[in-house]
C-alpha positions as a printed Julia matrix, in Angstrom:
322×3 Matrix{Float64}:
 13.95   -3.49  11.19
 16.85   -4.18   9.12
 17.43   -6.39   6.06
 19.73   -9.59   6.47
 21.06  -11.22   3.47
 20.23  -15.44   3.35
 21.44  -17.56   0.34
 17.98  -17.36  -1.08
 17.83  -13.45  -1.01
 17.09  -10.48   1.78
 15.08  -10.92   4.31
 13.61   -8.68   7.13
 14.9    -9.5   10.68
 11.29   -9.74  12.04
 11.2   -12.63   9.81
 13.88  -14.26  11.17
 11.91  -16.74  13.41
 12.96  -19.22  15.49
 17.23  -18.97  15.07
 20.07  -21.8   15.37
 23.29  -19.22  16.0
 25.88  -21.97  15.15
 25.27  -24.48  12.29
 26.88  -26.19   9.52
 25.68  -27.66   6.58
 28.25  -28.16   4.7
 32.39  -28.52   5.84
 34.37  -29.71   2.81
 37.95  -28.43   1.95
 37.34  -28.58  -1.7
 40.9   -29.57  -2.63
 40.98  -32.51  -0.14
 37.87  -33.85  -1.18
 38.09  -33.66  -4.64
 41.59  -35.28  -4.59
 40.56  -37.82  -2.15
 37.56  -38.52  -0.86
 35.83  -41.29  -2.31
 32.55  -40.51  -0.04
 31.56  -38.01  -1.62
 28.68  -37.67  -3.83
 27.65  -34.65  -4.88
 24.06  -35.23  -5.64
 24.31  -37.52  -2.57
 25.04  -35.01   0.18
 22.96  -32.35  -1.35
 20.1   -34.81  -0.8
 21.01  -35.62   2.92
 21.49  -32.08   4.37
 17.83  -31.07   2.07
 16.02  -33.92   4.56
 17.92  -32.98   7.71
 16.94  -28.92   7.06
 13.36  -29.75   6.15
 13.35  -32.15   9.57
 14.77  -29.21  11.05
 12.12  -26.82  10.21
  9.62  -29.17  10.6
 10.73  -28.91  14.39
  9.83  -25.47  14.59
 13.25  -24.07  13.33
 12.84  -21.13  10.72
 16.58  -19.94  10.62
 20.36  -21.03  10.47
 23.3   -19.14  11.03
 25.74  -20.98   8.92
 29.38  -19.9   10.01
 31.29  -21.92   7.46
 34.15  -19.68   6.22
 37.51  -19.4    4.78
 39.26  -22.37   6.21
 36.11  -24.4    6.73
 34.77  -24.97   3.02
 32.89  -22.44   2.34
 31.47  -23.7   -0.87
 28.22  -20.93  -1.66
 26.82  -22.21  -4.8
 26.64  -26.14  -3.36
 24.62  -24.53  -0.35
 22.67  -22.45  -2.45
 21.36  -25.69  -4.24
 20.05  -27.1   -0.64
 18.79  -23.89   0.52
 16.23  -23.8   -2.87
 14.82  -26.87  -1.82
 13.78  -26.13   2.03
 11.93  -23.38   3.49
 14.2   -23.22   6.27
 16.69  -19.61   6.14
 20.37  -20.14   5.88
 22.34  -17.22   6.91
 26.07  -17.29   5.19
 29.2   -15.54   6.8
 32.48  -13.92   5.6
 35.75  -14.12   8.11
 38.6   -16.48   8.46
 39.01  -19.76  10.44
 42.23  -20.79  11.65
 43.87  -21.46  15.35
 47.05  -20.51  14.12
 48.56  -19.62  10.91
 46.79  -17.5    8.09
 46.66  -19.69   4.53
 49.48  -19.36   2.6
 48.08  -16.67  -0.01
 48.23  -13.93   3.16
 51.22  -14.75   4.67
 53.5   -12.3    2.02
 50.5   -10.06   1.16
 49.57   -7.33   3.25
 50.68   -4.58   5.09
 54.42   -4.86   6.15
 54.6    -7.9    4.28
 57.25   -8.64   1.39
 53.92   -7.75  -1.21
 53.04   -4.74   0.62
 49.71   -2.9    0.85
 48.38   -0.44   2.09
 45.34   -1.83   3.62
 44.79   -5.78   4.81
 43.46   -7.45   1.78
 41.61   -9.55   4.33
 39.47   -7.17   4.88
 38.82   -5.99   1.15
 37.8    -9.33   0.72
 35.17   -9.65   3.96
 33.63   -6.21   2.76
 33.26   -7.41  -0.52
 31.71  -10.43   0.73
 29.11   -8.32   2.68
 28.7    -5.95   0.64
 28.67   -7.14  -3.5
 28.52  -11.34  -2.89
 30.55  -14.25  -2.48
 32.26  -15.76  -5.15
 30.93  -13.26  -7.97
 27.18  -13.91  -6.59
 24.62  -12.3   -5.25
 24.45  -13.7   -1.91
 25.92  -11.36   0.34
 27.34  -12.79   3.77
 25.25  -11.19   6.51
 28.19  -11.71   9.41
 31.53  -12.04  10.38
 33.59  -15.62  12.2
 36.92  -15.93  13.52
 38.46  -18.08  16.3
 40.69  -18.46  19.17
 41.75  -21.98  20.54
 44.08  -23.7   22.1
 47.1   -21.83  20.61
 45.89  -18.32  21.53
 46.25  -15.1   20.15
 49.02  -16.1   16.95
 50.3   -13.43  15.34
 47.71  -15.35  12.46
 44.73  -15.51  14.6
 45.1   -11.77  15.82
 45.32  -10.67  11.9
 42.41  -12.45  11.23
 40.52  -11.2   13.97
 41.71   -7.54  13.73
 40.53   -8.03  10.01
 36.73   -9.2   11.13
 36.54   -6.21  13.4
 37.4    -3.62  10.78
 35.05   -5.34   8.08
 32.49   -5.35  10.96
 32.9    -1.26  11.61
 33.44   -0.81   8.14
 29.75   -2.5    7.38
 28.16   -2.63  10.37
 27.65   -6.73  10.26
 28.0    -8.24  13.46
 30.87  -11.2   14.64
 30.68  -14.45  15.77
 34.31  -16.36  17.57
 34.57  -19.3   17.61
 36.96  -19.78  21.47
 38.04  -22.38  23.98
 36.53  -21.68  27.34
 38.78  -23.88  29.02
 41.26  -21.04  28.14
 39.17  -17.9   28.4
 40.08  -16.71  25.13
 36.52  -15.27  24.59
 37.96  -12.4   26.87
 40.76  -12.03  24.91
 38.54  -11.85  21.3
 36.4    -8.96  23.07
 39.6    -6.97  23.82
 40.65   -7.13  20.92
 37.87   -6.05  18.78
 36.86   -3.87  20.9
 40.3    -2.04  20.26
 39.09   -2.36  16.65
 35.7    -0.19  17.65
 33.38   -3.45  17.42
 30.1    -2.94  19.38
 30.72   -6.21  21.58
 26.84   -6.42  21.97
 26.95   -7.57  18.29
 29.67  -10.31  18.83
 28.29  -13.95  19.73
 30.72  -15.69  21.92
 30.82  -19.61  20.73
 30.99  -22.43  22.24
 30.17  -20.79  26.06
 28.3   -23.67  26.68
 31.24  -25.77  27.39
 32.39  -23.83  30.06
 30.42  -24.32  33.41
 32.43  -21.23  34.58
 29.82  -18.61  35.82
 32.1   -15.92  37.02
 33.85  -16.29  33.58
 30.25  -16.34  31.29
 29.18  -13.45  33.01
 31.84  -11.72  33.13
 31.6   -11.98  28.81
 27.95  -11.66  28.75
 28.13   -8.17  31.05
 30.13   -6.44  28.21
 27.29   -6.87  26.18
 27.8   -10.09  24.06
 26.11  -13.21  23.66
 26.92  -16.33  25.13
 26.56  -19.4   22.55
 25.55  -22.19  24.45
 26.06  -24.18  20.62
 26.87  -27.37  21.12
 24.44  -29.21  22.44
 25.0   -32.99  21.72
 28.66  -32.65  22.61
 29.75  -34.0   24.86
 33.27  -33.7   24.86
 33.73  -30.93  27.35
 30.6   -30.92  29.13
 27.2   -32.93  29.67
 23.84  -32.16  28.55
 22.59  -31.61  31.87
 25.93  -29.01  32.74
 24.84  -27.63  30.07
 21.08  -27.11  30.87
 21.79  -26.25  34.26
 24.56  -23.89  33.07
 21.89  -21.66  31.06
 19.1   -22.12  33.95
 21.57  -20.81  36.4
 22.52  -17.94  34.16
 18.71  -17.13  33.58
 17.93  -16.82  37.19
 20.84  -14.44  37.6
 19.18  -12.24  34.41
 21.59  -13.11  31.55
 18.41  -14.74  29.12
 18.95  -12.03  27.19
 21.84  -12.56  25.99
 22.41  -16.56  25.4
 21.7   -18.35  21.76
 20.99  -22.0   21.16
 22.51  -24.38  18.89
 24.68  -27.52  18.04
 27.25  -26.83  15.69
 26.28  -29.65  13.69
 26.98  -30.17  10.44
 25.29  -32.14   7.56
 28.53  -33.49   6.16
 32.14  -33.01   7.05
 35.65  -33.94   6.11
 37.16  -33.78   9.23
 36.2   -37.27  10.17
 37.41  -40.7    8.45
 35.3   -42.01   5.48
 32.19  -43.79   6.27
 31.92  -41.77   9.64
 28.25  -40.95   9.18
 28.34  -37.92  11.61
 30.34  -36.56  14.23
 32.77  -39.54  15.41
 32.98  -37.35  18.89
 29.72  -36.5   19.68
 27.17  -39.58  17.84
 24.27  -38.09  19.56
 24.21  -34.75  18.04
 21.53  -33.57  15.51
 19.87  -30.63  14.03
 16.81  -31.48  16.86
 18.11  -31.65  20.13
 17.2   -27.94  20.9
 13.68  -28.42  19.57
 13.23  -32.02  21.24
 15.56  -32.01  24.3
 16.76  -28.97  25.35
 13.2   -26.69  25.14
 11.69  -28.94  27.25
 14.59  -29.45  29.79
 14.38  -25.74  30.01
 10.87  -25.42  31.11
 11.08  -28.41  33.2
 13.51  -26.6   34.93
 11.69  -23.64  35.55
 12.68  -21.3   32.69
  9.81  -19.71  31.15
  8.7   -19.58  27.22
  9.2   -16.2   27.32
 12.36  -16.69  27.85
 13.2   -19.33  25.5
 11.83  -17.24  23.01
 13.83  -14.17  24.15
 17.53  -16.94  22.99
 15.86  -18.49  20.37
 13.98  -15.24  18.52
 14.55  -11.76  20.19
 18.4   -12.26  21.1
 19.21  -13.21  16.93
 17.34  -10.65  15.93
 18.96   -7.81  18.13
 22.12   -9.09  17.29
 21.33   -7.86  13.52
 19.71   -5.19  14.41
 21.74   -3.03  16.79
């Protein structure tokens, strides 16, 4: 077994549970919302995500993967104060988030770069993160995020992610990408860290599920990673039922071994207008839908509980422990 690192402390990957590969609970870009919004509440919104993680255990739910990184908010002592007051595990991760550009403290620093080093200071920072804390705590990050949208592989994006796949060799923690399906660009994120030496059967693929593509999810899923099928309640790209019958198709074909479930939902997020009480796109997502709706669409359809269990327990687990 192998010890993962959750804002409360270590735990032991058999005691994982039932996992959610993509959630939120917080995304707040500290300097914007100080400065300017007047929604926030501190006390407030640590309140509101405590009830919607307890409701989320409650629903069978034991573990969250909480991708929320550089670029996204990443705020660990705030989520540290929710995470005392459920039972519910919240994993934190390290990486960068960014479709483009790199924030302005990395553009001149680093190797080549008018403040020179030696080695990417990205990546001293993601090891540190994994391996002494985040922010001068103890609460290591247990994996690595990065993306690739709509603009593709920026000279940005591919620093980032060439950064996330030496932290990841240089620890052993495994990736998750955010991509854009539409574009294939989760093909492009396995090539490249697998040029970095990244084991791509410890690389989660996210957002899969809004691709109804089956050449190009199995193509992803046969070089070993997993396919999130995360957003369940949006319905932006794709409907719930593309979605279900997206993963039933892929289970009859053998792939339940590698797919995760989850929403990317968040508890609270700036990226919407004030007084937006959720996601402005997607109003029907929640923290439940896998427990309520999508389980039982599942075995409606003919997948098995084994098989749930294998994305929901046995695929999170591997992906730590490989």
């Amino acid at each position: 077994m192998t010890q993962i690192s959750t804002v409360t402390g270590p735990t032991d990957s058999s005691q994982l549970g039932r996992v959610l590969i993509h959630e939120h609970v917080f995304i707040a870009h500290e300097e914007y919302q100080q400065n300017y919004r007047a929604d926030w509440v501190e006390e407030v919104k640590i309140a509101k995500a405590v009830r919607e993680l307890q409701d989320l255990k409650a629903s069978g739910i034991d573990t969250i993967l909480d991708p929320t990184v550089l670029g996204l908010g990443r705020f660990i002592h705030r989520v540290r104060q929710v995470a005392e007051q459920v039972d519910l595990r919240i994993v934190p991760a390290t990486g960068l988030y960014t479709y483009r550009d790199l924030p302005n403290p990395f553009l001149f620093y680093g190797p080549g770069l008018p403040f020179s080093t030696e080695t990417d200071p990205l990546v001293d920072i993601f090891v540190k993160d994994l391996t002494v804390g985040i922010a001068d705590t103890d609460i290591k990050a247990a994996f690595l995020k990065c993306a690739i949208a709509m603009w593709g592989l920026t000279e940005g994006v591919e620093r980032a992610m060439r950064a996330v796949g030496r932290a990841s060799v240089a620890t052993g923690a495994p990736v998750t990408v955010h991509t854009d399906p539409e574009l294939r660009t989760g093909l492009v994120a396995q090539r490249v860290l697998r040029e970095e030496g990244v084991d791509l059967r410890r690389v989660i693929i996210g957002h899969s599920g809004d691709s109804t593509d089956l050449d190009y999810l199995m193509e992803i899923a046969d070089a070993g990673s997993i396919l999130g099928m995360d957003r369940f309640g949006n319905e932006g790209a794709v409907t719930f039922d593309q979605r279900i019958d997206t993963i039933v198709r892929l289970v009859e074909r053998g792939y339940s071994d590698r797919i995760g479930l989850s929403h990317d939902n968040f508890s609270y997020c700036d990226f919407y207008p004030e007084g937006e009480p959720g996601n402005k796109y997607s109003p029907e997502i929640s923290f439940l839908l896998v427990s309520r709706q999508v389980v039982p669409a599942l075995l409606e359809r003919g997948v098995t509980q084994s098989q749930i269990d294998q994305m929901l327990i046995e695929n999170p687990r591997r992906y730590f422990e490989i």
